[in-house]
MARRO-60422 format. One record per atom (N, C-alpha, C): z, x, y. Coordinates in steps of 0.05 Angstrom, whole numbers, padded with zeros to 5 digits, always signed. Each point is the difference from the previous one (the first is absolute). Layout:
residues N
ZXY;...
end
This chain:
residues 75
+00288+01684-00514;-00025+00014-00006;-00022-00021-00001;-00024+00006+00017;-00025-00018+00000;-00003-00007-00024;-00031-00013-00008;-00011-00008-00024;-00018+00022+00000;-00006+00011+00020;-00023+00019-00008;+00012+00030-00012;+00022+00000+00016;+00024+00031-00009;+00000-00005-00035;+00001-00017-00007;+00005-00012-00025;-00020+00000-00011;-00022-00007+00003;-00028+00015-00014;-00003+00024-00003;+00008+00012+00032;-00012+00041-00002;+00011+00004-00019;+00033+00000-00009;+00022+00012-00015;-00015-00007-00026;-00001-00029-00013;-00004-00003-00020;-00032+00016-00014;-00017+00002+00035;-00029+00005-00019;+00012+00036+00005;+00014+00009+00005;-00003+00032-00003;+00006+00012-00027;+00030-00022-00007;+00011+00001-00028;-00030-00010-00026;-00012-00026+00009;-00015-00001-00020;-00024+00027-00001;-00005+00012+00022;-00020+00018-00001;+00015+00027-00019;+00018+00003-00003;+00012+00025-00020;+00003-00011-00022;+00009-00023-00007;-00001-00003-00025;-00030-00005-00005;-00019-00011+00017;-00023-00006-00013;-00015+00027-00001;+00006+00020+00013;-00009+00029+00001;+00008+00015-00036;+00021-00010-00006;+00017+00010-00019;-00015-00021-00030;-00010-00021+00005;-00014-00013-00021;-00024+00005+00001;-00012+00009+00016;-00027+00008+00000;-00006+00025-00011;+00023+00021-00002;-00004+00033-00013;+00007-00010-00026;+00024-00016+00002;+00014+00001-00031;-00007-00021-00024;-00007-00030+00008;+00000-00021-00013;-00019-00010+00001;-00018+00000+00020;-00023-00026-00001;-00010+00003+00030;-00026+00012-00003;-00022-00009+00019;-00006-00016+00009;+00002-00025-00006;-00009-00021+00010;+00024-00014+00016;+00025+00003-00012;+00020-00014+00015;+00014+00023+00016;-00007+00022-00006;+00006+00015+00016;-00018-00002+00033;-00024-00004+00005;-00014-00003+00021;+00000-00032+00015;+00004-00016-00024;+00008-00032+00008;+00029+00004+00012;+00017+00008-00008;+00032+00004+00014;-00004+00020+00027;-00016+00011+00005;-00005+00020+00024;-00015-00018+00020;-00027-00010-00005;-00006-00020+00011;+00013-00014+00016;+00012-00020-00018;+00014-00020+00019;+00031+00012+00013;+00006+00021-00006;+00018+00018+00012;-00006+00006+00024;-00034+00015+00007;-00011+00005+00023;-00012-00035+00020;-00002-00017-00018;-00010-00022+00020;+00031-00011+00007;+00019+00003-00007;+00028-00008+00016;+00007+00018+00015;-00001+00023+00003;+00016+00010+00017;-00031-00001+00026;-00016+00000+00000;-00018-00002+00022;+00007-00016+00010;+00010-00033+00011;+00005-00013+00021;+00018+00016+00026;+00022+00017-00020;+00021+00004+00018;-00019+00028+00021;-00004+00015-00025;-00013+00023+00023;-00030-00018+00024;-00005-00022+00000;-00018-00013+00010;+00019-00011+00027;+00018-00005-00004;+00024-00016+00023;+00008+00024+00009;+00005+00009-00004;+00011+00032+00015;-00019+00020+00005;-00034-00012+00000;-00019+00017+00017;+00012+00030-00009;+00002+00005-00026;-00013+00036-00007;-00021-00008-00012;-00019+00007+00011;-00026+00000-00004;-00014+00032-00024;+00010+00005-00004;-00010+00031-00013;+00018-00003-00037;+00014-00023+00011;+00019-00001-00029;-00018-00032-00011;-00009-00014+00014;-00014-00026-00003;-00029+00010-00012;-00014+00024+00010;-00028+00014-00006;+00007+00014-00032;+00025+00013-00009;-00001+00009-00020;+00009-00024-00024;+00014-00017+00009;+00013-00023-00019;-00030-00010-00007;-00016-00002+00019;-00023-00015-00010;-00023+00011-00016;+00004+00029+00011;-00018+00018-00023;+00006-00008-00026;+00026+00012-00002;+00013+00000-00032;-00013-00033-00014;+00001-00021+00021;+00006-00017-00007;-00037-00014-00014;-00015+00011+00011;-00021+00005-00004;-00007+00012-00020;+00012+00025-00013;-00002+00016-00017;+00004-00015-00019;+00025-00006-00005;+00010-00019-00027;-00010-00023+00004;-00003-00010+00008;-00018-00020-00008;-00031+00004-00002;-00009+00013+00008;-00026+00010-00015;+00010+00008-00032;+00017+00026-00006;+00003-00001-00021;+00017-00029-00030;+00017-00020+00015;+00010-00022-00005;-00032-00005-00003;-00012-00012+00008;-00031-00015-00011;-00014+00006-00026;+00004+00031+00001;-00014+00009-00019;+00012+00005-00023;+00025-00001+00001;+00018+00004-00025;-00003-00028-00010;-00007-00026+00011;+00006-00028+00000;-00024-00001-00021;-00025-00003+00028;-00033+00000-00023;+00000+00020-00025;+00010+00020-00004;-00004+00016-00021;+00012-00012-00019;+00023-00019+00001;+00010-00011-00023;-00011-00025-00010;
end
């Protein structure tokens, strides 16, 4: 298995649990664990040209981190 197979897998798993800390435990580590969930698994969809899965990884990825900023400055 690549290094990158090994990112998708691991960032899909961190994206449910970090989905699951973000309803249940903590806002902030809940969107910091999604985050970097969505900036790992983007290389692989980037090497394998799906382009429509690279446009949405980067939305989200945009999203939380806009919100990551503001949860940051507000504290």
């Amino acid at each position: 298995m690549s290094k990158l197979a090994v990112l998708r897998y691991t960032g899909s798993i961190l994206l449910i649990i970090g989905y699951f800390i973000l309803l249940n435990v903590s806002v902030f580590w809940g969107i910091a664990i999604r985050l970097f969930a969505n900036l790992i698994c983007l290389p692989w969809a980037i090497k394998h040209k799906i382009w429509d899965f690279v446009v949405l990884l980067t939305f989200f990825i945009v999203i939380e981190f806009d919100k990551f900023l503001k949860l940051i400055l507000n504290n």
